[in-house]
N, C-alpha and C positions, 0 to 999 in steps of 0.2 A: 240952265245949260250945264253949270255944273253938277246938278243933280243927275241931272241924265249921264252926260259919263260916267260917274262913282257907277250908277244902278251898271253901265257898259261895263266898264273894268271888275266890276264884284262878279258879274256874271259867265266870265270867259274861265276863270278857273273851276269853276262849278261844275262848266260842261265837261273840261275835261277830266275834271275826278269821277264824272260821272260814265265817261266812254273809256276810263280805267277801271270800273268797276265792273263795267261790263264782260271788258276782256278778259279780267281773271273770272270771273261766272264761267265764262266760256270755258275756261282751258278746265273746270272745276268738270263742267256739265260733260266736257271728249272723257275725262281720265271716270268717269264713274261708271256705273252700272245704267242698264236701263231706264231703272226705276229710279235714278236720281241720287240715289248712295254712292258715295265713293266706293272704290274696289281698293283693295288692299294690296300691300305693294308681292310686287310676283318675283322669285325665285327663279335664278336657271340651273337647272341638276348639273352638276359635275365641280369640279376643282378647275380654279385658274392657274396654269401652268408659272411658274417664275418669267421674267422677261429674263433675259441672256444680253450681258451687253458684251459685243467684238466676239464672238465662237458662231459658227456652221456647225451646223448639226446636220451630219450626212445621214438619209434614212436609207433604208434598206430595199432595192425594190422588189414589189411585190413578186410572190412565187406564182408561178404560172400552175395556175388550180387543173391543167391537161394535161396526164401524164402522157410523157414520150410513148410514140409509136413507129411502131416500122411499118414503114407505107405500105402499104397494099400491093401484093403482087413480084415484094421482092423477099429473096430469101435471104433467113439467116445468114451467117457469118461461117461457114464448116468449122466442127470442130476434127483436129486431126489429131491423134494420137505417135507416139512411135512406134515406129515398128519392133517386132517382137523378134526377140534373138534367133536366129536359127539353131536349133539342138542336131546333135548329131543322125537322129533317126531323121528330120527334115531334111536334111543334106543332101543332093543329088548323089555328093559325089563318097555317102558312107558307103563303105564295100564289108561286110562280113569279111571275118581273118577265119571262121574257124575252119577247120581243114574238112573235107566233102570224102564221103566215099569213094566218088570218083578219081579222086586226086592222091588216094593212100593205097599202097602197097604193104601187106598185112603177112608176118611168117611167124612162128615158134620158133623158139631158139632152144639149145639142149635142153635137157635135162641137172639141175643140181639139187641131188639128193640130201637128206638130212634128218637122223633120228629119225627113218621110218617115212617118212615124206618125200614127197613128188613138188620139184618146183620146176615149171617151165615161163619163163618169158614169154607174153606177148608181143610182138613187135608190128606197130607201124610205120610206114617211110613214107617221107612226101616226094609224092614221084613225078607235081607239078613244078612249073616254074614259077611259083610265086609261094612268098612265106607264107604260114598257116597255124593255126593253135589247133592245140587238142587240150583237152581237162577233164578229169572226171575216168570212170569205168569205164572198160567199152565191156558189150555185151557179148556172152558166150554161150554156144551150144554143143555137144557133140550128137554129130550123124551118124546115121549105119549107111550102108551103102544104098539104101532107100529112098535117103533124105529125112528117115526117123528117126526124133530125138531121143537118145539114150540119156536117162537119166531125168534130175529136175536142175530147173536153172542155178547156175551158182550163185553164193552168196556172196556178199559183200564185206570185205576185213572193214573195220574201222579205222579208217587213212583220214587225212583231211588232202582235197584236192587242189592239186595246182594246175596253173596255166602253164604249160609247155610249147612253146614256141619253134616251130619247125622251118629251119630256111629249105629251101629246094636239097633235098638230097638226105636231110638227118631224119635221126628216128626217135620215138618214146616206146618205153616199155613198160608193160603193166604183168603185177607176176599173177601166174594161175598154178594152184596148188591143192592138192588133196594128200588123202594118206594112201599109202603102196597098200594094196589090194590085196597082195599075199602076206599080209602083216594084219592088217585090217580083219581081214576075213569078210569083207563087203562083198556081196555078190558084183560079177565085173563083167564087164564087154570091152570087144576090142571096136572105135571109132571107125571110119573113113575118113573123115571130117571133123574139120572145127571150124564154126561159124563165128567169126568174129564183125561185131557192129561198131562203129569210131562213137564217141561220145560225142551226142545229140543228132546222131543220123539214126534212117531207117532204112537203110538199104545197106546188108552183110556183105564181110568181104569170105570167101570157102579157101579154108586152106588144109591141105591134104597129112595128115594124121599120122606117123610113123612110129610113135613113142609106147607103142604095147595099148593095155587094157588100163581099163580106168574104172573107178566105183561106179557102181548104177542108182544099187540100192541097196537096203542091210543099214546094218550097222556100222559108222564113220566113214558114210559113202558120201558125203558132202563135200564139194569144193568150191574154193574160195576163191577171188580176185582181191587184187590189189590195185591203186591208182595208177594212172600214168605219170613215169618221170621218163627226165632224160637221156637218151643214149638209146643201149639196143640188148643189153642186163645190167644185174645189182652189179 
């Protein structure tokens, strides 16, 4: 009897060293390869971050990889500019100042002579009712009683021009001069006329001639103007 227990009690730890043997076989025979080899222990790619202990770490979120669109079918946004200054030529209400043939009344005034020279005034007068400029030469012809121009056109002194300003009723004067004819020796004619044109028109004003004969041609038969200044002579 005793016999037989010892062989009972020898026998119980056997088995179970023997179903511990097994079980590490096993867990031997999962981690191996196929064929019975152990596998070698495996790697995972990358760096393990630090643990953080008490910090939030707020991330960023992600960017919307669709770029914004303007829906379909609506427009733009206008773009507007300012408006551009009005200059005086846009202006409805710019009116020309300078004085119109229409609007001038044109005479010669005497004679003042001088060493052999002929000076006579041009005169224009503003015969409207509104103020006006004049500037510049006006243009001269003398006529025979034909309406044919005696001589060639006058020339021009070297003046510098000014703006003359004319209210209703004043005048500017521009001189016209040659040299005396019987001093000259210029071959001469007696005029009818003197056509006078305002600076920057084209329509003359006729004004009737009474001052003798004037160079034509020859020798120092040339006459000259002068600018318009103010008044009605020097």
């Amino acid at each position: 009897m005793w016999t037989d227990m010892a062989k009972t009690s020898q026998g119980v730890p056997r088995a179970a060293r023997l179903a511990g043997a097994v079980a590490v076989l096993g867990l031997l025979t999962a981690c191996g390869g196929g064929d019975g080899t152990a596998s070698p222990p495996q790697k995972v790619a990358g760096t393990a971050a630090p643990a953080t202990e008490g910090r939030t770490t707020a991330s960023a979120a992600p960017a919307d990889p669709t770029p914004s669109r303007v829906p379909s079918g609506s427009a733009a946004p206008p773009t507007t500019s300012p408006p551009a200054s009005p200059t005086a030529e846009d202006s409805p209400t710019a009116v020309s100042t300078r004085c119109h043939t229409s609007e001038l009344h044109a005479s010669v005034g005497r004679n003042d002579p001088g060493a052999g020279q002929w000076n006579f005034p041009v005169v224009l007068t503003n015969a409207s009712d509104r103020t006006c400029t004049v500037r510049g030469y006006p243009g001269a012809a003398f006529l025979d009683a034909t309406g044919k121009q005696l001589g060639p056109d006058p020339k021009r002194s070297a003046d510098t021009p000014v703006t003359v300003t004319l209210a209703p009723g004043k005048s500017a004067w521009a001189g016209l001069s040659f040299s005396s004819p019987e001093v000259s020796g210029a071959r001469a004619a007696t005029p009818a006329s003197l056509l006078v044109t305002p600076p920057d028109e084209r329509d003359p004003l006729k004004v009737a001639w009474t001052a003798g004969r004037v160079p034509v041609s020859g020798n120092a038969s040339s006459v000259f103007l002068t600018v318009f200044a103010a008044g009605t002579a020097p």
